[in-house]
Structures are given as C-alpha cells and as structure tokens.
C-alpha positions as CSV (number, residue, x, y, z in Angstrom):
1,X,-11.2,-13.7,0.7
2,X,-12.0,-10.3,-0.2
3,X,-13.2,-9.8,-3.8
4,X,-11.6,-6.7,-5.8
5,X,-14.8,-3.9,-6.3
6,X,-14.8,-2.7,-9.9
7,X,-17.0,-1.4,-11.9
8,X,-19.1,-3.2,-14.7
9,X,-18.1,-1.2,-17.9
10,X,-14.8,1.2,-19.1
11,X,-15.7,4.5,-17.3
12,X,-16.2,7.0,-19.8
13,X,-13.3,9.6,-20.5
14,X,-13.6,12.8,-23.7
15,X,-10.2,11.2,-24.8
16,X,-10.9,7.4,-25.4
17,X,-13.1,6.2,-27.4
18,X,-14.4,2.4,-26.4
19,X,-15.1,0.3,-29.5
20,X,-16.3,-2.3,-27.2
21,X,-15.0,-4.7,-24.6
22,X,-15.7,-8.2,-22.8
23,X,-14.4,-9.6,-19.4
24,X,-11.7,-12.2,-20.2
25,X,-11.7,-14.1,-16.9
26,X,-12.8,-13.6,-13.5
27,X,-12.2,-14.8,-9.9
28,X,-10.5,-13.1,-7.3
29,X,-8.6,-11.1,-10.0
30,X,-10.9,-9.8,-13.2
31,X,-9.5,-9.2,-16.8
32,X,-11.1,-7.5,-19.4
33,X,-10.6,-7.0,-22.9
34,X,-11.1,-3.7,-24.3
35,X,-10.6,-2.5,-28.1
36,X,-10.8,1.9,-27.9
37,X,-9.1,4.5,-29.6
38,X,-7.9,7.1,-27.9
39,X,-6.8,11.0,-28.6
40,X,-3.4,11.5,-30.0
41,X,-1.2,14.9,-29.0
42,X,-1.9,15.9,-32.8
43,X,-5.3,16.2,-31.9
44,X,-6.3,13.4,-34.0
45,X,-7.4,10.0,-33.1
46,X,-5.3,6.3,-32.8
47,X,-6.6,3.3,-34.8
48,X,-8.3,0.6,-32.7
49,X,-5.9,-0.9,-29.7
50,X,-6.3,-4.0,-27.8
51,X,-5.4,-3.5,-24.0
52,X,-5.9,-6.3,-21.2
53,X,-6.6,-4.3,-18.2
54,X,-6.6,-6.2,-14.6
55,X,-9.2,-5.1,-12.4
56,X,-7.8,-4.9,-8.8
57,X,-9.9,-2.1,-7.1
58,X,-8.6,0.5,-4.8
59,X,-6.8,-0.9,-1.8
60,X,-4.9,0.8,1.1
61,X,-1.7,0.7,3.2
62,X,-0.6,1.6,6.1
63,X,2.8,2.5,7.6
64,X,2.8,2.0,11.4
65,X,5.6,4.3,13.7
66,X,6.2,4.5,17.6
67,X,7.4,7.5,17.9
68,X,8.0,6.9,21.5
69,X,10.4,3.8,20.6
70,X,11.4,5.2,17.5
71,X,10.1,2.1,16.1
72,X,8.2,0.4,12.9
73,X,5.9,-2.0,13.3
74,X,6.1,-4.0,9.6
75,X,4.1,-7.6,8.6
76,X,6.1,-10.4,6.5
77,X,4.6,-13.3,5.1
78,X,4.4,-15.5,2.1
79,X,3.9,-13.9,-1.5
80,X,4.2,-16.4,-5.2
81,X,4.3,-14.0,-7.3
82,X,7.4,-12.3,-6.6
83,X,8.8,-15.9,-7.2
84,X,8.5,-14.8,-10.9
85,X,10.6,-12.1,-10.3
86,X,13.4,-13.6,-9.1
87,X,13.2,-12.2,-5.4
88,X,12.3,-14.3,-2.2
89,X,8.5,-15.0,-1.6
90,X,8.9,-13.4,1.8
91,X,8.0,-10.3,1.8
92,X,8.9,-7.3,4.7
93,X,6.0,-5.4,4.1
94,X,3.5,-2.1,5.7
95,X,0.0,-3.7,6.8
96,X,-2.7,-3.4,3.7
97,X,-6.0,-4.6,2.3
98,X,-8.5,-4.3,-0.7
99,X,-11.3,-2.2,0.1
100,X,-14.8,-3.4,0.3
101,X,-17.9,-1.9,-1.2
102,X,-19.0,1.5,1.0
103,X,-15.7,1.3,3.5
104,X,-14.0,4.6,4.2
105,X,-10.4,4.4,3.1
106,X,-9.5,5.2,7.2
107,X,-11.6,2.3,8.2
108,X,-9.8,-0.4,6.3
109,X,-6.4,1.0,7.3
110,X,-7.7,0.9,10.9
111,X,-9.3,-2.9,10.0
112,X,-5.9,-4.4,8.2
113,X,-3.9,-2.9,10.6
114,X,-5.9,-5.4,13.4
115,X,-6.3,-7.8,11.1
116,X,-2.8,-8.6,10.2
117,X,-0.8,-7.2,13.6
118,X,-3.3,-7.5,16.6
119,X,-2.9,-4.1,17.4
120,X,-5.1,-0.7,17.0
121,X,-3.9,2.7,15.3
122,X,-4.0,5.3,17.8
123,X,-5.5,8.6,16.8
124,X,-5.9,9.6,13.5
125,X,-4.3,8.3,10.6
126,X,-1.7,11.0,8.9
127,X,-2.5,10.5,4.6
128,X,0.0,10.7,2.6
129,X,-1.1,10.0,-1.0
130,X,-3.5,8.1,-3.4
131,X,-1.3,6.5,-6.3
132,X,-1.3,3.7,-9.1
133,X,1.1,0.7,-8.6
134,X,0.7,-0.5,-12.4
135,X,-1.2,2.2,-14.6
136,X,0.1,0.2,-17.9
137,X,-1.9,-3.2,-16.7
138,X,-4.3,-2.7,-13.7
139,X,-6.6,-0.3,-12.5
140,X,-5.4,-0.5,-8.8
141,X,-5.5,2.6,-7.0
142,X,-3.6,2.3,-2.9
143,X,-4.2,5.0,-0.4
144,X,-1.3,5.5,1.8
145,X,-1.5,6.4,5.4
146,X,0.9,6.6,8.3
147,X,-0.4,5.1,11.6
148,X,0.8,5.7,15.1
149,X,1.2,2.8,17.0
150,X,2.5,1.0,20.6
151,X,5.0,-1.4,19.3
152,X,5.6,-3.1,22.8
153,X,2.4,-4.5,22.2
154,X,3.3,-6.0,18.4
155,X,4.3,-9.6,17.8
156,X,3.2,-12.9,16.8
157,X,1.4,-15.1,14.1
158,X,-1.9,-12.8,12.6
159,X,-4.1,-12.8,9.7
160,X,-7.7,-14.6,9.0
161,X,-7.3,-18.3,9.1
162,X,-10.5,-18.5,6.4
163,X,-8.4,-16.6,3.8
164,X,-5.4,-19.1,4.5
165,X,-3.7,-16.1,5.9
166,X,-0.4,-16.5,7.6
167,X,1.2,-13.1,8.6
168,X,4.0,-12.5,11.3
169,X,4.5,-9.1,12.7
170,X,8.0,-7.8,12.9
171,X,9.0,-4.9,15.0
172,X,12.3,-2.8,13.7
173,X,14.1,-0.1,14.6
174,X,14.5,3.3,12.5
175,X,18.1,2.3,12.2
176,X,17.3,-0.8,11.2
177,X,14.7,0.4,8.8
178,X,17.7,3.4,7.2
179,X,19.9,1.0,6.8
180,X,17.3,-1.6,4.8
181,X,16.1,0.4,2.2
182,X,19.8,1.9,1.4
183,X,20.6,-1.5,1.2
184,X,17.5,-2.5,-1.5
185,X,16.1,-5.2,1.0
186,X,12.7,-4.1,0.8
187,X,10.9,-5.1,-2.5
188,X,7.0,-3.6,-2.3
189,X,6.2,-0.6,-4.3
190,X,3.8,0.7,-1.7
191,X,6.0,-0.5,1.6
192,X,9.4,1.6,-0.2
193,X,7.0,5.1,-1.2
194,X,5.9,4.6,2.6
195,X,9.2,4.1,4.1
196,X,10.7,7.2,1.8
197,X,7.7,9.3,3.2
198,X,8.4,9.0,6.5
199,X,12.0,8.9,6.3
200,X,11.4,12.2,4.7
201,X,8.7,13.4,7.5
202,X,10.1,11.5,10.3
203,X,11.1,14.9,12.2
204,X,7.4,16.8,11.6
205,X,5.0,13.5,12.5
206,X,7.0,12.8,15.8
207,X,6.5,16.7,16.5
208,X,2.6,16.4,15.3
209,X,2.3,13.6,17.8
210,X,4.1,15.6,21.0
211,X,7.9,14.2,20.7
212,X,11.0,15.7,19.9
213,X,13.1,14.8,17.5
214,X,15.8,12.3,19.0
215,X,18.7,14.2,17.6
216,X,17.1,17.2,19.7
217,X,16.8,15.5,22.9
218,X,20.4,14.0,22.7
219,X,22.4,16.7,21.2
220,X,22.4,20.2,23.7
221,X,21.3,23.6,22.1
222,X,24.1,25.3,20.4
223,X,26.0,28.2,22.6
C-alpha cells in the first residue's frame, strides 16, 4: 500500500503563525495537531486555534476517452467510507493514485491507469487542473488529467492483489455517461469535476486528437 508523502512540520506561510504542533496518529493516513494564529482581514491577529489537519499527499486522476468509440473507460470497486455517508460503497469512478516520493504527476496517471484497467494511455495526457478535495480537513492536493485511450481493449478484474485491491473496469458510452451525472449517479468529487470538464471540452479534445465531432460527421453542412 502506498504511504501518503507529507512533509515533517507546518510549512511556513507570512499569515499563520504556528504556536506549535504534534502528529496525533499515523498509519496510512497521518493526523496532526496544530495550535497557530493566523492574520485576520483587520490586519490584526486571531487568538490561538486548534485544527486537526489530515495529511493525504498529492494524488492524481485520470479521466480516460475513446474518441474513436465515443467512449469512457471508468473503474468501480469497493469504498467504506462512503458507507458513512449514506451512499453505496460502490463507487463508478476515473482511475487514480497517491503519488510517491520523486514521481512526475504524468507518470502516475500513466502507472494507475495500468494498474487499475490493464490498459496504456496513448499520447500525452491533456491537464486539466490541480485542486483541493477538503481544504477545511486535509492537505490533499489531486492533479487532473484526461487520457486517450482504446476502450475495445478495457475489461476485467484489475488492481494489485498485495494492496487487497479489487477493481473492475467499466466501459460507457457518452450517452450513458450525460445521462449519469444529470441524473446524480456519480458520487466522487474528482470523477464529477472530470466528467464536467470533458463534457465541457468534449468537442475541442476529439478535434486535438484528429476526429470530428459526431454531431459534425452525422448532420450535413448547412446550404
């Protein structure tokens, strides 16, 4: 199992002032305890707050379109904490990992992706943003990338069996895909802002990667 890279101590910043701080537990998630003070919009300074801060690390995900099928190529498998939410442990969600010390954001996308589908990205990975899943609790940071993939090759059972992974691949269509997130059946910060990205973008990737849009090839020119 992948451990979470963080750093030792609060990283310094002009407007926060660390009193002083202690790790409250560690194991494959780290908490620590830090008392600061931080600068208020008066331009004066807060008493002393307590914050419990969950050190995750930066991580990355990965949305993966054919645009030849006009297909996605998504991951579900078995997640307990969403239990606590109320919403089904099975999760539809983009491929992702945590990254490890030295990897190039790219080069885990490119990793998970093999990992958890058994298939490769082809060409270069499109970025579409760096952003914080829970800045009030956890220091998480996920890259987002769009991948190009061959869906005809997707299916089966995937993931490391030494991490106790269990991960099936499931190819949809961008029908299928429309009509799930208007629908609220998809549940994953990072899977949703990668889905609304490229149902925004859909049109200018499939051009970036030499296909038409399918609108354009069925419907003839005006006139």
């Amino acid at each position: 199992m992948v451990s979470p890279v963080v750093s030792a101590a609060v990283p310094s910043h002009p407007d926060i002032r660390v009193e002083r701080f202690e790790i409250g537990f560690s194991r494959f998630l780290r908490v620590d305890v830090v008392h600061f003070r931080h600068r208020l919009y008066s331009g004066a300074w807060s008493g002393e707050r307590v914050y419990d801060v969950m050190r995750r690390g930066d991580a990355v995900a990965v949305v993966l379109y054919d645009p030849e099928r006009d297909q996605l190529v998504l991951i579900e498998q078995l997640r307990l904490p969403p239990v606590y939410a109320g919403c089904s442990p099975w999760q539809l969600e983009v491929a992702a990992g945590l990254v490890e010390p030295g990897e190039p954001y790219a080069e885990v996308a490119r990793r998970e992706t093999r990992e958890e589908t058994g298939i490769e990205v082809i060409g270069e990975l499109l970025p579409i943003q760096y952003y914080l899943p829970s800045p009030g609790a956890s220091d998480e940071g996920v890259m987002l990338f769009c991948g190009r993939v061959d869906a005809a090759q997707a299916g089966g059972i995937h993931g490391k069996p030494e991490e106790d992974e269990d991960i099936r691949v499931v190819v949809k269509s961008w029908a299928e895909i429309e009509a799930m997130v208007d629908a609220g059946q998809i549940d994953t910060g990072h899977t949703l802002l990668c889905l609304y990205w490229l149902l925004r973008h859909r049109d200018e990737v499939r051009r970036a990667w030499g296909h038409a849009s399918p609108a354009a090839a069925i419907d003839p020119p005006p006139g």
